[in-house]
N, C-alpha and C positions, 0 to 999 in steps of 0.2 A: 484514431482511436486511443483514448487510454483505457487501461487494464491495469486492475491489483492480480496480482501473482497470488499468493497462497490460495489454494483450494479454489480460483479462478482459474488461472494460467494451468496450475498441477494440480493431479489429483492423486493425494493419500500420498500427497509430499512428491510427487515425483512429476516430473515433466515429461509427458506420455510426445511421442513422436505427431503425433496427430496434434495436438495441442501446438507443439513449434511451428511443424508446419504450415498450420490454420496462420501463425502470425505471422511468418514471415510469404506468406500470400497476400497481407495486409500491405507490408512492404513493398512485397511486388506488382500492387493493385497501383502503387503510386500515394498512399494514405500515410501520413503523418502516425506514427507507434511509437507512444509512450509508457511504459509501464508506471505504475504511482504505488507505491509498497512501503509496508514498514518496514520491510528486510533494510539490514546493512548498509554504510557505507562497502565495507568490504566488497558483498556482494553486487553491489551496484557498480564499482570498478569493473568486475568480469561483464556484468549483461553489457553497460554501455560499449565497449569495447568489443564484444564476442556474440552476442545477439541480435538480430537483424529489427531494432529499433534504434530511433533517435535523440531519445535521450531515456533518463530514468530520473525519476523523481521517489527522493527513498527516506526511512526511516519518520515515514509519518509527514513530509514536508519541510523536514530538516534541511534539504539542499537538494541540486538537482545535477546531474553531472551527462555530459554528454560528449563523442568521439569528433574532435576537429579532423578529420580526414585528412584535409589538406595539410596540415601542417603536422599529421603524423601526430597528435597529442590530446589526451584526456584533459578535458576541461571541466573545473568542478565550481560550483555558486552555495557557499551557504549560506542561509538566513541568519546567523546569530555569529557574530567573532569567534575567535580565538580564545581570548580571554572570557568572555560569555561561556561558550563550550567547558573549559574548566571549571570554570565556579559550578556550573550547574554539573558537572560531572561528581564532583566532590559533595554536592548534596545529597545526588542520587545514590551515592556508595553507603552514606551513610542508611539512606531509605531503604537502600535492598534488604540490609540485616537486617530491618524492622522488619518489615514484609516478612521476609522469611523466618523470622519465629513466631510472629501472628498466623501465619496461612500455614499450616501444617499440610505438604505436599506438594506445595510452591515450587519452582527451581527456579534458577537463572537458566536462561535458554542460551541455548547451547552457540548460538551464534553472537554471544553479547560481546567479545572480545573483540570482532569487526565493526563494532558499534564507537557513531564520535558525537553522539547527543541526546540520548537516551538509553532508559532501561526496558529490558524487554524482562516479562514476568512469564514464563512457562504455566501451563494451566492444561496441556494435554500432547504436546507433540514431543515429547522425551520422558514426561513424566505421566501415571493413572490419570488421568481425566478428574479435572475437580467439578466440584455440583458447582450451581447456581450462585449459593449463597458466599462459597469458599471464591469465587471471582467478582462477588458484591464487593466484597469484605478487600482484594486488591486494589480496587476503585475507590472505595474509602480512605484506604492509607494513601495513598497518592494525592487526593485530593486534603485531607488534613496536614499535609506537608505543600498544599499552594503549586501543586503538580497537574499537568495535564494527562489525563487518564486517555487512552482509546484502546478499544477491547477489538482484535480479530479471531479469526476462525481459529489461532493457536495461541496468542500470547496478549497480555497486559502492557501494553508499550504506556511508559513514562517517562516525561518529560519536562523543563522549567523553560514555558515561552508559549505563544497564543496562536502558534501556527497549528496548521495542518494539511491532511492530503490536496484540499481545497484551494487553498490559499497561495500554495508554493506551483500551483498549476499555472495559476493567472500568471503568476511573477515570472514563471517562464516562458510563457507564451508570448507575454507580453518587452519581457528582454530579448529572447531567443528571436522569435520572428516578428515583434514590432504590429502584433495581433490584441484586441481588447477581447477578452474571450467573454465577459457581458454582452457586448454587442452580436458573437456571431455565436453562442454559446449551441444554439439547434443544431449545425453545423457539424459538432462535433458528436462523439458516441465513450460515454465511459462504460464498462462493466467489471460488474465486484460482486460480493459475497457477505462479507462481516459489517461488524455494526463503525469501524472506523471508516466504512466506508460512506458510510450515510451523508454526510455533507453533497460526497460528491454525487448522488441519487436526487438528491433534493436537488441541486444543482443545474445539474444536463436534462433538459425535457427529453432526449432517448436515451435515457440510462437504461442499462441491461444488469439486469441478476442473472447468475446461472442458479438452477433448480436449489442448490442449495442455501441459498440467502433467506429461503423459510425458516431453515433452523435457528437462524436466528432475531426473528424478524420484531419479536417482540422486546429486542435491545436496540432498535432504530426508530429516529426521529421521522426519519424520511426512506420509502421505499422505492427500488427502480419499477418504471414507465412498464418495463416490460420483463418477462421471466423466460428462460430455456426449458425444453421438457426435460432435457440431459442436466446432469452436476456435471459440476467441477470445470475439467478442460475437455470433456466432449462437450457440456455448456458452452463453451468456448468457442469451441470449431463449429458449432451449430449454430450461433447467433455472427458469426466473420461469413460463414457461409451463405445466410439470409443475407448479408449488408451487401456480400459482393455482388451477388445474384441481380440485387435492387437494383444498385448502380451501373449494372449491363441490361436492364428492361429498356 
C-alpha cells in the first residue's frame, strides 16, 4: 500500500494510535508500506527509520529514502543533483517574498527549514485558513515563476522540476525492487485526500479516498475508485481493515 500522510494517515494533524496501528498491521500482514507525502526531507528521515514501513517517498517526489537494515544505514535517492537543489533553492527564496506580500495571510510552513527541494506555502494549518481565491492566487505565482504548483489538504508545495508523487513511485519501485509498477499497477492500493494527490488516483485502478477527499474534490483531475465512510485516519484504518479482511476470505 502506499498512503499520503496528512489528513490521510492523521487526523487534525495528529497521528491517532488507531491510525499507526491500522499500518503497521499492513506490515505485519506481510504488504509492502510506503508512505508518498509532501512532508519533509527531515521528516522523512524519522518515518523511514522509526515507522513500520519501507520506505517513504517525500516532498512531492523529490527523493525517496529508505532504512538498509542490514547494513545498519539510511539510504536516500533524489531525483534532481546537488547542484540542481541549489539553483532551484535560491529561486524559490526569492519566490516566497513575492508570495507573501501578494497573498496577505500566507506563511511559510512551519516545517520548511527540513525542506531540501521545495517551498511549502501555508494556507491553513499554522495560519486562519485562506478562501479559495487567496490559494488560486498561490498557484498563480508559482506557476508565473515556471514552478510546479501542487495544493494539499495544508499547504502550497513549490517546486523547479516536472516530478511528482507519481513519478518518483515508479522510480522506486522499479530501482528498489526491479518491479514495472505499469505492468502490475492493480496490484497495488494508494490512498489519499488532497488534490496533489490526484495523479496517483488517476493512476492505481484501487485508489482509496478517505471521506474527506470530497472537500476537495473539485481541485482534482482525477478521483479515487473508491471512498471511506470515516475521515481522515479512522478513513484509514477502515479501508487497511476491508483490504486485510479481503485477503483472509
Amino acid at each position: 500500500m502506499f498512503t499520503d500522510i496528512d489528513e490521510t494517515l492523521t487526523s487534525h494533524g495528529r497521528l491517532t494510535a488507531q491510525a499507526y496501528a491500522a499500518l503497521e498491521s499492513l506490515q505485519q500482514a506481510g504488504l509492502l508500506v510506503v508512505p508518498v507525502t509532501g512532508r519533509p526531507a527531515g521528516w522523512c528521515d524519522h518515518i523511514a527509520r522509526m515507522w513500520p514501513v519501507d520506505a517513504v517517498v517525500g516532498e512531492n517526489g523529490a527523493f525517496y529514502f529508505w532504512l538498509d537494515r542490514a547494513a545498519g544505514r539510511l539510504r536516500q535517492r533524489f531525483l534532481q543533483s546537488d547542484a540542481e537543489r541549489r539553483a532551484g533553492r535560491q529561486r524559490l527564496d526569492a519566490l516566497r517574498t513575492r508570495i507573501l506580500q501578494a497573498v496577505p495571510g500566507a506563511g511559510i510552513a512551519s516545517d520548511q527549514p527540513y525542506r531540501v527541494a521545495d517551498l511549502a506555502i501555508d494556507f491553513c494549518e499554522d495560519v486562519p485558513p485562506l478562501d479559495d481565491t487567496s490559494i488560486d492566487r498561490i498557484v498563480q505565482l508559482f506557476a508565473e515563476a515556471n514552478a510546479t504548483a501542487k495544493v494539499s489538504s495544508i499547504h502550497v508545495n513549490g517546486w523547479f522540476g516536472s516530478y511528482d508523487k507519481l513519478g518518483m513511485t515508479r522510480t522506486f519501485m522499479r530501482e528498489r525492487y526491479g518491479i514495472d509498477l505499469d505492468a502490475v499497477r492493480e496490484e497495488y492500493v494508494f490512498i489519499g485526500d488532497s488534490p496533489n494527490d490526484a495523479p496517483m488516483f488517476g493512476y492505481f485502478p484501487n485508489a482509496i479516498g478517505v471521506a474527506n477527499v470530497r472537500d476537495m474534490a473539485d481541485r482534482m483531475d482525477a478521483l479515487p475508485h473508491w471512498i471511506t465512510t470515516a475521515r481522515s485516519g479512522a478513513g484509514f484504518a477502515e479501508a487497511v481493515a476491508a483490504l486485510l479482511a479481503a485477503r483472509s476470505d
